[in-house]
C-alpha positions as a Markdown table, in Angstrom:
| # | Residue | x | y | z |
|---|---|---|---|---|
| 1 | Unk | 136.4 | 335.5 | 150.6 |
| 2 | Unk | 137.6 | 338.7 | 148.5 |
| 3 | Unk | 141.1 | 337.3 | 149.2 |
| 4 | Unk | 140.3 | 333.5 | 148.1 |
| 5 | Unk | 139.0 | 335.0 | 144.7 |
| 6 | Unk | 142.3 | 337.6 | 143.8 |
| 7 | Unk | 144.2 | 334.2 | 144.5 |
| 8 | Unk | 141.9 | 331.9 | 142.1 |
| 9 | Unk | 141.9 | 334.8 | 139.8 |
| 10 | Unk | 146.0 | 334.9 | 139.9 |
| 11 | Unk | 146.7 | 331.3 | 139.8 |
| 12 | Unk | 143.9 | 331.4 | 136.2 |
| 13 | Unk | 146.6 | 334.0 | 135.1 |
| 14 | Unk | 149.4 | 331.9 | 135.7 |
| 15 | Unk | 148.8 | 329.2 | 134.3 |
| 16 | Unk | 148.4 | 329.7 | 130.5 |
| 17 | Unk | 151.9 | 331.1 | 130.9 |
| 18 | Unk | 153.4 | 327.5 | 132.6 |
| 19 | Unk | 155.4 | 325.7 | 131.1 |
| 20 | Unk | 154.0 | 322.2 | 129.3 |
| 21 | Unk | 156.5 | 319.5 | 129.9 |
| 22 | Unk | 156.9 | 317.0 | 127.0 |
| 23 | Unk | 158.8 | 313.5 | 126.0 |
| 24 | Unk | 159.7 | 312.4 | 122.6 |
| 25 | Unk | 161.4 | 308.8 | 122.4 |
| 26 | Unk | 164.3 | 308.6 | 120.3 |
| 27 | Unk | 165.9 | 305.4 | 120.7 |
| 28 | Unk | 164.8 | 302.2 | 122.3 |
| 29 | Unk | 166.5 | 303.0 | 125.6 |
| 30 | Unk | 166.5 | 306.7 | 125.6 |
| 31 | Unk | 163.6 | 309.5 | 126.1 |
| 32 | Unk | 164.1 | 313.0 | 125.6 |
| 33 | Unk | 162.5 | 315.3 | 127.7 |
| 34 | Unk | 161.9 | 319.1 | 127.6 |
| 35 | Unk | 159.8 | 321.8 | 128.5 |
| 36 | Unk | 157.5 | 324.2 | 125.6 |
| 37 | Unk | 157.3 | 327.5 | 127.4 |
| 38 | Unk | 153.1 | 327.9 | 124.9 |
| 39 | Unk | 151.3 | 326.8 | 122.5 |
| 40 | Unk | 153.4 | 328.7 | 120.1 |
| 41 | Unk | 155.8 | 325.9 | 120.0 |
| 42 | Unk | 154.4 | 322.5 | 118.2 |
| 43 | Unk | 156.3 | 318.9 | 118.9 |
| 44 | Unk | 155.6 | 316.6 | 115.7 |
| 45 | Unk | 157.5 | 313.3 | 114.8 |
| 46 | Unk | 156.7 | 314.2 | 111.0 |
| 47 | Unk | 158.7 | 317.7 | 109.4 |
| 48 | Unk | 156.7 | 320.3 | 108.6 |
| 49 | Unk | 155.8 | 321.4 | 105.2 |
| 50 | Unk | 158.0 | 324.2 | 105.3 |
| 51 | Unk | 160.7 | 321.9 | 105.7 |
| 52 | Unk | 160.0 | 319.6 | 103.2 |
| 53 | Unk | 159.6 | 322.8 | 100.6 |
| 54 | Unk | 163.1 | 323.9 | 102.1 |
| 55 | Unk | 164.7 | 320.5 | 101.7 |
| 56 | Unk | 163.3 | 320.3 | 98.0 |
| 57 | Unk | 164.4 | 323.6 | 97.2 |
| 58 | Unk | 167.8 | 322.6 | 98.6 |
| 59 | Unk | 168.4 | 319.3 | 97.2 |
| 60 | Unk | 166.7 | 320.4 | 93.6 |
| 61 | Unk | 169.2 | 323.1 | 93.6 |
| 62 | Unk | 172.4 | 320.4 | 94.3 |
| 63 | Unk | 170.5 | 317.6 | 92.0 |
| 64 | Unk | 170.9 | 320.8 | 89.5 |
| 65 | Unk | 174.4 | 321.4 | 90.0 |
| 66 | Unk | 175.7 | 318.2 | 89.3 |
| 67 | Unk | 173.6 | 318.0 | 85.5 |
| 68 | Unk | 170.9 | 316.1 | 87.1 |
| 69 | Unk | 167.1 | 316.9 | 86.2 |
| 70 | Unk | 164.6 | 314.2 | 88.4 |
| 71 | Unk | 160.8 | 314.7 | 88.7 |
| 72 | Unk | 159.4 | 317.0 | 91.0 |
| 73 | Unk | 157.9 | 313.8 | 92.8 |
| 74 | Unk | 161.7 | 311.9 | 93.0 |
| 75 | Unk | 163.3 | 314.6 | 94.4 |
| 76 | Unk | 160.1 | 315.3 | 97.3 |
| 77 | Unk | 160.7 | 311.9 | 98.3 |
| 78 | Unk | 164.2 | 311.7 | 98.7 |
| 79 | Unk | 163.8 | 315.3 | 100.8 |
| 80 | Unk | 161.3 | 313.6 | 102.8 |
| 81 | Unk | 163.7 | 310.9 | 103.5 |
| 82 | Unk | 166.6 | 313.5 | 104.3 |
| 83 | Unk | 164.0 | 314.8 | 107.0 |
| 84 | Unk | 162.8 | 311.5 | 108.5 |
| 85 | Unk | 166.5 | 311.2 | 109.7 |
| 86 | Unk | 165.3 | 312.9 | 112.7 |
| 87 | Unk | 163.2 | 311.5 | 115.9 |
| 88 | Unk | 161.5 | 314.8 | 116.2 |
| 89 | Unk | 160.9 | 318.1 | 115.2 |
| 90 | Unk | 160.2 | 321.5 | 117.6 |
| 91 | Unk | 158.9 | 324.4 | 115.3 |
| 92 | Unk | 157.4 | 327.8 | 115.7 |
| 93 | Unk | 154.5 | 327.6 | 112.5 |
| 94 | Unk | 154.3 | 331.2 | 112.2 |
| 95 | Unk | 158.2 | 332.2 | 112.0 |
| 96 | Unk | 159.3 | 329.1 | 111.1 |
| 97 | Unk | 162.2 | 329.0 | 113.7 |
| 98 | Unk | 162.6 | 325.5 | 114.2 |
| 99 | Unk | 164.7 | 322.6 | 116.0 |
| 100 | Unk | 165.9 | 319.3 | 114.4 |
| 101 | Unk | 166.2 | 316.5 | 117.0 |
| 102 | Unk | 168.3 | 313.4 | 116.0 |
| 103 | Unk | 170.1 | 310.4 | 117.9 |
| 104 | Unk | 171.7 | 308.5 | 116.0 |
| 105 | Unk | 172.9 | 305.0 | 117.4 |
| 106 | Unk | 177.1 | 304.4 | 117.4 |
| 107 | Unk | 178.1 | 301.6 | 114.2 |
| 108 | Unk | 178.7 | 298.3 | 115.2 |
| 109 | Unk | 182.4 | 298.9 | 116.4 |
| 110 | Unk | 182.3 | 302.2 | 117.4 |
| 111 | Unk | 183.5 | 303.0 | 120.8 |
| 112 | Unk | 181.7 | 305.9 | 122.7 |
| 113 | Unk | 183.4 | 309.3 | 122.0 |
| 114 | Unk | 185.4 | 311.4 | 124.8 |
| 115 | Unk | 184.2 | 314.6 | 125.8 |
| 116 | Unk | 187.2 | 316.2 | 123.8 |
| 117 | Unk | 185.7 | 314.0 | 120.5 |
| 118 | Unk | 182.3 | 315.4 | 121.6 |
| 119 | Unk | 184.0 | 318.8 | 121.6 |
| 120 | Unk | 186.1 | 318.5 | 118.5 |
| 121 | Unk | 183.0 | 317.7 | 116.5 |
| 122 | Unk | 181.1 | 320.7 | 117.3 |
| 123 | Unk | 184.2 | 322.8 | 116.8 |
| 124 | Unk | 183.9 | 321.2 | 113.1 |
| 125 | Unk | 180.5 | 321.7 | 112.7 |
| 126 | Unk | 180.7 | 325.6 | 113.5 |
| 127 | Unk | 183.6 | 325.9 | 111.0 |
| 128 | Unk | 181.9 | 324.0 | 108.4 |
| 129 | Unk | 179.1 | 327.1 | 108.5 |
| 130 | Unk | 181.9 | 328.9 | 107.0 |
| 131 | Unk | 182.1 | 326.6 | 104.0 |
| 132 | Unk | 178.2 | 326.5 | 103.6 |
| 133 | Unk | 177.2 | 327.8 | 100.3 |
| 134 | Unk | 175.0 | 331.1 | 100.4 |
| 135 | Unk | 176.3 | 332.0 | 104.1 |
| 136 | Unk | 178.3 | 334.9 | 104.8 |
| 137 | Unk | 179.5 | 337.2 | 107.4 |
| 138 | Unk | 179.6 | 333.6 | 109.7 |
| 139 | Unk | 180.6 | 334.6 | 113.0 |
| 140 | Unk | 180.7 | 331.3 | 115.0 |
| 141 | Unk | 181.7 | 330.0 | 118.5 |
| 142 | Unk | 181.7 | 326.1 | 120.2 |
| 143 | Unk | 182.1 | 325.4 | 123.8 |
| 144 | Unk | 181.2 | 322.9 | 126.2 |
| 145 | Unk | 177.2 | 322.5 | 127.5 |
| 146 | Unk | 175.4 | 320.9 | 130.2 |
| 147 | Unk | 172.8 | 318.4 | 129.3 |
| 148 | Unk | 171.5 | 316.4 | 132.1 |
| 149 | Unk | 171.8 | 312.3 | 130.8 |
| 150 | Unk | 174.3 | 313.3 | 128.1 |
| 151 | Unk | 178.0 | 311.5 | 129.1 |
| 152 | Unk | 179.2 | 315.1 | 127.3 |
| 153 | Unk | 177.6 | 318.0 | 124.9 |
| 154 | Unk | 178.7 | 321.1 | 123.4 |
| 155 | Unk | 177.2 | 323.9 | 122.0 |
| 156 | Unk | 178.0 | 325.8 | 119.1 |
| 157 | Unk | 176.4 | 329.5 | 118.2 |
| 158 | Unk | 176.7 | 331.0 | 115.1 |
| 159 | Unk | 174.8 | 334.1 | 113.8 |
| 160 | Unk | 175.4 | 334.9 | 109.6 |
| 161 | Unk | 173.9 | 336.8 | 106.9 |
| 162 | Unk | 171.9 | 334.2 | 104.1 |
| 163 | Unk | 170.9 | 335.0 | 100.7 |
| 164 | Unk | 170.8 | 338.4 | 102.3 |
| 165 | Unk | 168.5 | 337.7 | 105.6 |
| 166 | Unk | 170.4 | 337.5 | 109.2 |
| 167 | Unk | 169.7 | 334.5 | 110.9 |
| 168 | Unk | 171.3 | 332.5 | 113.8 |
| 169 | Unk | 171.6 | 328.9 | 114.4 |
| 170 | Unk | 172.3 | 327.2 | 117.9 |
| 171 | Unk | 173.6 | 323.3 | 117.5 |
| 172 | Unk | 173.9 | 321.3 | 120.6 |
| 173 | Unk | 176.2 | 317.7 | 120.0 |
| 174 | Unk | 176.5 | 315.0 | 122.3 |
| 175 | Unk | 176.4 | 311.3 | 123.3 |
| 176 | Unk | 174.1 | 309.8 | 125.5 |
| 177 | Unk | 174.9 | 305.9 | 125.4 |
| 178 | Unk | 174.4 | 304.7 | 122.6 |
| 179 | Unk | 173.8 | 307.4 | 120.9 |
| 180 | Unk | 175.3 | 310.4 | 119.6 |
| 181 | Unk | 173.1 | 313.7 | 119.4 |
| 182 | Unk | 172.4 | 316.3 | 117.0 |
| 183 | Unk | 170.2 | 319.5 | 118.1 |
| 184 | Unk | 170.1 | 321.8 | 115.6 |
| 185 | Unk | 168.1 | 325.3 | 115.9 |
| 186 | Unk | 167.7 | 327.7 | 112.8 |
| 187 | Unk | 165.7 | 331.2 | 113.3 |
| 188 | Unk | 165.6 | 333.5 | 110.9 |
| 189 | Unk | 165.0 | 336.7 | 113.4 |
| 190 | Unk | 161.5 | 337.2 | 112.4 |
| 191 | Unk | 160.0 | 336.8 | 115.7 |
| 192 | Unk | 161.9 | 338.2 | 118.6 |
| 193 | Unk | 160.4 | 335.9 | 121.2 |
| 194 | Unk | 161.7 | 332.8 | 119.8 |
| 195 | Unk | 165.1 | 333.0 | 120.3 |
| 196 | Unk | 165.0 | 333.6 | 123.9 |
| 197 | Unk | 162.3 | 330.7 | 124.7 |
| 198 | Unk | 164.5 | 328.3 | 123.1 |
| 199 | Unk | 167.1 | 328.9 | 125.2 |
| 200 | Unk | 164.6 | 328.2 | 127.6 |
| 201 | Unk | 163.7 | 324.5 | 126.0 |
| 202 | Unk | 167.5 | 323.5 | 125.5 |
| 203 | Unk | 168.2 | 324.7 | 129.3 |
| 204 | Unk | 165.2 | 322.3 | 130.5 |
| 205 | Unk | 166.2 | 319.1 | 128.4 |
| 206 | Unk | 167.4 | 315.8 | 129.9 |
| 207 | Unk | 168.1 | 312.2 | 128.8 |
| 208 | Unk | 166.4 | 309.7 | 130.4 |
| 209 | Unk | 167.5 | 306.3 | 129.8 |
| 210 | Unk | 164.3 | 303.7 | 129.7 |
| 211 | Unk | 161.8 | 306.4 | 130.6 |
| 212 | Unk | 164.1 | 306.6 | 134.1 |
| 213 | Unk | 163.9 | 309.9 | 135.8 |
């Protein structure tokens, strides 16, 4: 009996620390699925406040630059629609260290990229960090990745200095058919946990066409 209750007692332990499997769908024939290592971690189809303030801050700032003055409103809209490109967003609330998820369908007439495409286009993604206003000291690097249901996928890894603060970024692009893929994580370092889980979620992902395992 003493033995029966250490095991309940152990499994009771164990299992706020499991892993909660989740799906988003992202096109009609494809379903994303991925593990959130706690609670921590929140899955929403709708961005964030944060983000939104971050977009409009963003967008105000270019609207700005080219003489242009729109309402407060105009401009909160148009960063809403920036975010609503994206199927999904993964976000830690506290630290803010969060992960755009968007498939976007090939144009009528596009052929499905090769892997070296697939590859190229990361490669000038992570150099385009470079050009990025208010990023410096961009150290950046794009390789190949393994995403189960992707046809290819590469990851790039970039860590930089912005307005000041470190931060690192970790962009996985692909195709899964008929889609190509765009995986974007920014943290800005203030939570040391983060980092590491995500790892953790982009290592468990997998395409499933039709809800198919």
């Amino acid at each position: 009996m003493r033995r029966l209750a250490i095991l309940c007692l152990g499994i009771i332990l164990i299992l706020p620390s499991l892993a909660l499997g989740v799906s988003v769908r992202v096109h009609d024939r494809l379903q994303l699925e991925f593990d959130l290592p706690d609670q921590r971690w929140v899955l929403s189809r709708e961005a964030p406040d944060f983000l939104v303030d971050k977009a409009f801050a963003d967008l105000e700032a270019e609207l700005l630059g080219q003489g242009k003055n729109p309402g407060r409103a105009e401009i909160e809209a148009a960063a809403r629609r920036r975010l609503e490109a994206n199927e999904a967003f993964v976000f830690n609330p506290l630290s803010k260290a969060h992960l755009l998820i968007d498939f976007s369908p090939l144009r009528q007439g596009e052929g499905a990229p090769s892997a070296q495409t697939v590859n190229l286009s990361a490669r000038y993604a992570g150099e385009g960090l470079e050009e990025e206003e208010g990023y410096r000291e961009v150290k950046q690097k794009s390789g190949e990745f393994s995403l189960a249901g992707a046809a290819a996928a590469s990851r790039i890894d970039a860590s930089y200095l912005r307005r000041g603060e470190p931060g690192v970024f970790v962009g996985i692009i692909g195709f899964a058919s008929p889609c190509w893929f765009y995986l974007y994580y920014t943290d800005g370092l203030s939570d040391p946990r983060d980092l590491p889980e995500m790892e953790g979620i982009l290592r468990s992902m997998r395409i499933s066409a039709d809800g198919a395992k």
